[in-house]
Every structure is written in structure tokens, then in C-alpha cells.
N, C-alpha and C positions, 0 to 999 in steps of 0.2 A: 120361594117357588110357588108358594100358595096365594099371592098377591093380585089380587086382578091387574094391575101393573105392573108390571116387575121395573118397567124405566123411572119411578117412581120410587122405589126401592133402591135402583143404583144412585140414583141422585141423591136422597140419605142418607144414603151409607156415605156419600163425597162430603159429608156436609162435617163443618169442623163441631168437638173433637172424636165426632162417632168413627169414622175411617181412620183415625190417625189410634185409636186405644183400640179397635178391634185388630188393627196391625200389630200392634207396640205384645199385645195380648197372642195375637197367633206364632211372631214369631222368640218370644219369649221374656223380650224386655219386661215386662211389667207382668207382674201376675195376675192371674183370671181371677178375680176376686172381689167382693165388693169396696174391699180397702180402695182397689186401683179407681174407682167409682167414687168414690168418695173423695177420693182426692181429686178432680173436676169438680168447676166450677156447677151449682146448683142450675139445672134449667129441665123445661119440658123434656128436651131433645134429651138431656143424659137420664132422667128418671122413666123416660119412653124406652130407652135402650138396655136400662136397667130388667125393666119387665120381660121385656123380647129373651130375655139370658135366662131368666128366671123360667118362663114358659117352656124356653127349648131347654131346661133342666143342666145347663154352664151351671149356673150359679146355683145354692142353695135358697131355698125361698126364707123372703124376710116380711118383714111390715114395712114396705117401701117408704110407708109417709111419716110412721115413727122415726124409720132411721133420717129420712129429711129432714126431719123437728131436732133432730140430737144434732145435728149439721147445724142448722141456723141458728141454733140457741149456743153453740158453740162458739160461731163467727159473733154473734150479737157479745157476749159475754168476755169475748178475745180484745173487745171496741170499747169496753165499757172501762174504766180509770180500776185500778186494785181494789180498791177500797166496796167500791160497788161491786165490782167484779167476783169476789166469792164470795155477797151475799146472794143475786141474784143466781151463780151458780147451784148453791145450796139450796135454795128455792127450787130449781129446776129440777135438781136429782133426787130431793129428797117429798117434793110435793109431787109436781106437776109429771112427770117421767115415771115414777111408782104409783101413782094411781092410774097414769093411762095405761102400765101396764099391767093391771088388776083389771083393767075395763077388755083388753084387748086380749085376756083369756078368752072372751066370749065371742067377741069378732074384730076383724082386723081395725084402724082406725080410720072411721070415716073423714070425707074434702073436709066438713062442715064441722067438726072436733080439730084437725088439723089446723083451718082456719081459725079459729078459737083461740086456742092454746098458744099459737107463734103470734095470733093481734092480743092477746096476753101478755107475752113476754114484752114484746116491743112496749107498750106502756107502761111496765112496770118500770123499764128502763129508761122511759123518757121520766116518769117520776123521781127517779132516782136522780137523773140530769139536771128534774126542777128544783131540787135541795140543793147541790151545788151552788146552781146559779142564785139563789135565797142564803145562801151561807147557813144550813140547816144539816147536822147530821141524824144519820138514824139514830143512834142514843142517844141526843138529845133534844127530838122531834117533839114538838109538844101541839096541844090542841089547836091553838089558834092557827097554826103550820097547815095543820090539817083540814080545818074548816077551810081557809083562803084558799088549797089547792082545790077542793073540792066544790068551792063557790065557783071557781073559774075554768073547770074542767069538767066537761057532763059525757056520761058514759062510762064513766071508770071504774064500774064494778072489779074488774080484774085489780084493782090496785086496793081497793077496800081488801078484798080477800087477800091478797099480799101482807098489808098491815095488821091484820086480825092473826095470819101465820107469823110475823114476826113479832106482836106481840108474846102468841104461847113462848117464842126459841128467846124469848127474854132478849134480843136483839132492840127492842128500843122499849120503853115507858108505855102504862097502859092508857090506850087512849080510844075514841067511839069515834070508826071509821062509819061514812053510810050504808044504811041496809043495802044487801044488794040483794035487786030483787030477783026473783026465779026466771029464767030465760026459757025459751020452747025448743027443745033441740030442734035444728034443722032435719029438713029428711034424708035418707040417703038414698042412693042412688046406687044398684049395683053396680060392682065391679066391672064384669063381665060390657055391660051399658057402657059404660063409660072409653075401656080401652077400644073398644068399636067404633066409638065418636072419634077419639083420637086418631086412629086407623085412617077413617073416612080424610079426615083433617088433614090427615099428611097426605095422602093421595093427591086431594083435591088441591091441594097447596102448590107440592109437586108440577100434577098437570098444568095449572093457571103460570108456572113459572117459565113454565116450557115453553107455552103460546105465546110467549108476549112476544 
């Protein structure tokens, strides 16, 4: 109602799967919950929808882009062969997912940690994929393994600190992964700023679709 468009608003709401889970949700099939949300596929549109529930106090509030991160580190780790699979799990719940929730006593989790952490995961799992394909396991990953992946891979801090963590869990042999050097946090960007741009975005998106 508060929308400088409101036709703009109807058209969203038409757009798949926002109209068909705000139904499923009013008249009872699925619960109001963020489970029901979660179970949808990850995208702008559902994590936009998610907020709008939150704002109008449906929903309990959450760390939208935490529980995101616990979603695609899910599906990533669902993809990944067994073997790797609850290593890179353990990784996730036991490193990366308890410290960001020690950080996010303080404030919620910023794009630019979000982004971090999931372009984290994903190479730590493509490292994982590069042993396979080398016929190289984690216990018995040795130096040379390590220099040649890291001769031909530049960026990979996230995977240094992977292998320095599996060395303490005694999960492979000790070995001198490269320094990783100190990174500048990105800035952040209020909240508040941001679901506004998005606002605008849908609007404008909306109208230009109308006109054509």
C-alpha cells in the first residue's frame, strides 16, 4: 500500500515462486516460516521476499545472508563425492559458521563477508576436486602436491588457511601451505541503503516491463 506503484507490486507478487508460496502460505498448505523459504530455490526475488516478511513482523528476524551461506554451503557440500563431503562439512561448522557467528554478535553479516566466505567454500572445493583428479588424498597429501597446486593457482588464500586447519584436526600430514597475506575488509554498506536500491530496482524493472 505504501509503494509509489502499487502495479508494480501486483506484478511481483505474479512473479514465480512469490504468488504461488504467499498462497500455498495464506491458505495453509505450507507453513509461514522460514523453513518454507528455504526450501526455494536461492535468488534475489526469494531473499527480497524474505525481508518484506521479516519487516512486516510474519516472520521472526534472522541474519538473512548467514542463513543463505548455511543454504549454499549445504547444496555445495550435498555435490561434493563423501569423502570430501564431510570434510569440507566439518570445515564449515566447525570453522567458518562459528566464527562468523562470534563476529555477528556485533552486527549482522555484511555483502562483502558473505561474499568472502561462500568464494571460500567454493575453492576450497574445487581444491578438493584438484586431488581427485591428481590421484592425491588428504592423508596422504605431501609437499610437492602442495607447491604444484599452488604454483598454478594464484589467489588461494582461502585454501592455504583450509590446509593450515586441517593440519591442527590432524586430517592430513604437516606441511607449509603459503602465507596468506592480510586482505582490507571491504566497506559496508547500510542495510537500510541497500533494501532502498533494491526497492527502486524492482519498481523500475516492473515499470520498463510494462512499457514495452
Amino acid at each position: 500500500m505504501a509503494a509509489r506503484d502499487p502495479r508494480a507490486v501486483v506484478r511481483w507478487l505474479r512473479r514465480s515462486p512469490i504468488g504461488k508460496t504467499l498462497r500455498a502460505m495464506a491458505t495453509g498448505e505450507v507453513q509461514i516460516s522460514h523453513d518454507t523459504l528455504d526450501a526455494l530455490p536461492l535468488s534475489p526475488r526469494v531473499r527480497y521476499l524474505r525481508h518484506m516478511l521479516i519487516s512486516a513482523e510474519t516472520l521472526p528476524t534472522i541474519d538473512v545472508r548467514l542463513n543463505d551461506l548455511e543454504i549454499l554451503a549445504e547444496h555445495l557440500v550435498n555435490d561434493l563425492p563423501s569423502h570430501h563431503a564431510q570434510i569440507i562439512n566439518q570445515y564449515f561448522r566447525w570453522q567458518v559458521l562459528r566464527q562468523t557467528r562470534q563476529r555477528r554478535a556485533q552486527k549482522p553479516l555484511t555483502v562483502g563477508m558473505f561474499n568472502a566466505r561462500w568464494s571460500a567454500l567454493r575453492k576450497i572445493a574445487s581444491f578438493l576436486v584438484w586431488l581427485d583428479d591428481q590421484g592425491v588424498q588428504m592423508g596422504t597429501l605431501d609437499q610437492r602436491s602442495v607447491d604444484r597446486f599452488f604454483t598454478h593457482h594464484r589467489s588461494q588464500g582461502a585454501v592455504a588457511t583450509f590446509l593450515n586447519w586441517a593440519i591442527r584436526q590432524k586430517l592430513t600430514r604437516p606441511l607449509m601451505p603459503p602465507h596468506r597475506p592480510q586482505a582490507r575488509p571491504a566497506p559496508s554498506v547500510p542495510e537500510d541503503t541497500i533494501w532502498r536500491k533494491v526497492d527502486e530496482l524492482l519498481d523500475d524493472t516492473c515499470y520498463v516491463a510494462g512499457h514495452r
